[in-house]
C-alpha positions as CSV (number, residue, x, y, z in Angstrom):
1,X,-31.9,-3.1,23.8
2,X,-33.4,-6.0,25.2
3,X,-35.7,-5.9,22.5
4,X,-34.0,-6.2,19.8
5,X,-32.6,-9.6,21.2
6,X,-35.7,-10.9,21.6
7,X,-36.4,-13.4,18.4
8,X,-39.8,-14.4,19.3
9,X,-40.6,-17.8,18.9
10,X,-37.6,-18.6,16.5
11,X,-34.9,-17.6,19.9
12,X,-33.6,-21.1,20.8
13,X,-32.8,-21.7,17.1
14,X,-31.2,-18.5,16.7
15,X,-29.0,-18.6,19.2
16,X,-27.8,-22.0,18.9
17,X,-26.9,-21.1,15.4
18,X,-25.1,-18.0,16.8
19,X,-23.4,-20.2,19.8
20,X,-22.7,-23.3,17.1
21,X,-20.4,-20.4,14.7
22,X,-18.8,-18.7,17.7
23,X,-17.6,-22.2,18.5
24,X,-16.5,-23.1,15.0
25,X,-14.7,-20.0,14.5
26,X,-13.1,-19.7,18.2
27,X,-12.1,-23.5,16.9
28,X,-10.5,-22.4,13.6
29,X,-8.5,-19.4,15.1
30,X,-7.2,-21.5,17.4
31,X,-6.0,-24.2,15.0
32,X,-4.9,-21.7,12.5
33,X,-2.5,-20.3,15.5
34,X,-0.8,-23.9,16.3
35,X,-0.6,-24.8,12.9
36,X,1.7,-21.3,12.3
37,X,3.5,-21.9,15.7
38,X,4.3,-25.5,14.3
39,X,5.1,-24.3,10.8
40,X,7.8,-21.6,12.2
41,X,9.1,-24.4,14.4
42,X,9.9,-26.1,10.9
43,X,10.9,-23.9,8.9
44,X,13.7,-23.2,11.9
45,X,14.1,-26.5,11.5
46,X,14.9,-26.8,8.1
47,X,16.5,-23.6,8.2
48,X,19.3,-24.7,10.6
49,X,19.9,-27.6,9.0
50,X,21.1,-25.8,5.6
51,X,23.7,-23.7,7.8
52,X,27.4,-25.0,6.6
């Protein structure tokens, strides 16, 4: 196993570019997540406010 994580002499690029995208994705879930929380807190909004 070890092996086959071993990169040779291309390693530190590799896994900065495999450290850089779990960043960027862990970065885009998370935004993704409070932009639905703050879109179901207005459309409850908006909801409520058509009530009669």
């Amino acid at each position: 196993m070890p092996e086959l994580l071993d990169f040779g002499k291309n390693s530190i690029f590799i896994w900065t570019c495999y450290g850089v995208t779990i960043v960027v994705l862990g970065a885009m879930i998370i935004t993704s997540l409070r932009k639905k929380k703050l879109a179901k807190k207005a459309l409850a909004i908006v909801l409520e406010e058509q009530k009669p």
